[in-house]
C-alpha positions in Angstrom: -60.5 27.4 14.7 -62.5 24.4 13.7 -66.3 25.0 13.1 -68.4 25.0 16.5 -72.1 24.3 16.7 -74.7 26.9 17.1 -75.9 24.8 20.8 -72.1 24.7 21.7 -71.8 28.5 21.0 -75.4 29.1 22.9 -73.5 27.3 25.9 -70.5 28.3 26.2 -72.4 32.0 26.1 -74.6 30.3 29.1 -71.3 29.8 30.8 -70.2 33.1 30.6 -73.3 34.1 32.1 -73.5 32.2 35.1 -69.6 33.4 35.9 -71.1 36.7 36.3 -71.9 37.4 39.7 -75.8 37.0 41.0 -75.4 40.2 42.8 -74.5 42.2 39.7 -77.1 39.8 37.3 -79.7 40.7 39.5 -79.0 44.4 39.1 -79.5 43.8 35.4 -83.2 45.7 34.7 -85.2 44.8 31.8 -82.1 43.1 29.6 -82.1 39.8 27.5 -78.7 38.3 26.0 -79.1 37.2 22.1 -76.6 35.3 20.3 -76.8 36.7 16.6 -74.5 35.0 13.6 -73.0 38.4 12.3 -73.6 42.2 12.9 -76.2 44.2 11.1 -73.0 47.4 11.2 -70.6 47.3 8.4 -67.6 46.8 11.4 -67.7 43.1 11.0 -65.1 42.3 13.8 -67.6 43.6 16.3 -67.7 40.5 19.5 -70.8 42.6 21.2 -73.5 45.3 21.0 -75.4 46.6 23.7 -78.6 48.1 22.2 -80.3 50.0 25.5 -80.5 53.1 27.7 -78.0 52.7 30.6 -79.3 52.9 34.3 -77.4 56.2 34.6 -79.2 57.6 32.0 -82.9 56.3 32.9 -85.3 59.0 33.9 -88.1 58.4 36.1 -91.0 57.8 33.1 -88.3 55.4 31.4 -90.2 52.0 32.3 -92.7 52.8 30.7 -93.4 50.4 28.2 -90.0 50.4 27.5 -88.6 47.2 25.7 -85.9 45.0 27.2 -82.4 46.4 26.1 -80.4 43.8 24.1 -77.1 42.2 24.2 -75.8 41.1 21.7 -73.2 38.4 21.3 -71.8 37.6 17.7 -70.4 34.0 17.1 -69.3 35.0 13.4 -66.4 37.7 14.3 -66.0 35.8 18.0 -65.2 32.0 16.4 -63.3 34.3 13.5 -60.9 35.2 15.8 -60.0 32.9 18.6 -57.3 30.2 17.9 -59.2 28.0 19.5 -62.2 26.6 22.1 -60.4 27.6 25.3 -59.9 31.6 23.5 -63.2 31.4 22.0 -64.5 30.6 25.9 -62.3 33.2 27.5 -63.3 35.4 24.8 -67.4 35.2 25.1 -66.6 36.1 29.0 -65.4 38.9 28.4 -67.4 40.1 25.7 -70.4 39.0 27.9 -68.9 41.4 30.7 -68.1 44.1 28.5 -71.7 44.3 27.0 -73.2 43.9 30.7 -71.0 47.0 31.6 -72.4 49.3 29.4 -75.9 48.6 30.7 -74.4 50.0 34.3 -73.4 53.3 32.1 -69.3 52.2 32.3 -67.5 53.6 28.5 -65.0 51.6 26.8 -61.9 53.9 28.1 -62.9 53.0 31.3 -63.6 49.1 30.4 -60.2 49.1 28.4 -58.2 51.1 30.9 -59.4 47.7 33.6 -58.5 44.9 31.0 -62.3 44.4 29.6 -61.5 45.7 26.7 
């Protein structure tokens, strides 16, 4: 696909966001979404990192002075792969609900098994 601007990439990321529902966003606990260029891991084709403890694995003492887990969305591998700006789009939203799931504690079987893969 042609070449697509870091503030177009930022946005459409935006847009995936706000499809999320506000019930489940505001269930998110201590999380910020980054946009990063390429992945620090040698697996290259990798759309998504979360970087966090789950809520199903928080004890009680976990908030403290904890930092906000990450997600991570990777314009290099995502823009590298989609045909085009309609895939690219439909390809952040998922990525961006994939990455959200694994803050709730949900695998990938489990994500790939419902089509999030």
């Amino acid at each position: 696909m042609e070449p697509i601007s870091q503030a177009a990439f930022d946005a459409a990321v935006a847009d995936a966001l706000d499809t999320v529902p506000e019930e489940l966003l505001d269930l998110l606990d201590n999380v910020v979404v980054l946009v990063e260029d390429e992945p620090d891991s040698a697996d290259s084709d990798l759309l998504g990192l979360y970087d966090g403890v789950p809520l199903t694995e928080r004890g009680e003492g976990w908030a403290a002075g904890a930092l906000p887990d990450r997600i991570m969305i990777y314009r290099g591998p995502l823009t590298r792969m989609c045909a085009d700006a309609e895939e690219l789009r439909e390809e952040i939203a998922v990525t961006v609900v994939h990455e959200i799931a694994h803050h709730f504690g949900i695998e990938d079987d489990t994500l790939h098994e419902w089509g999030w893969g």
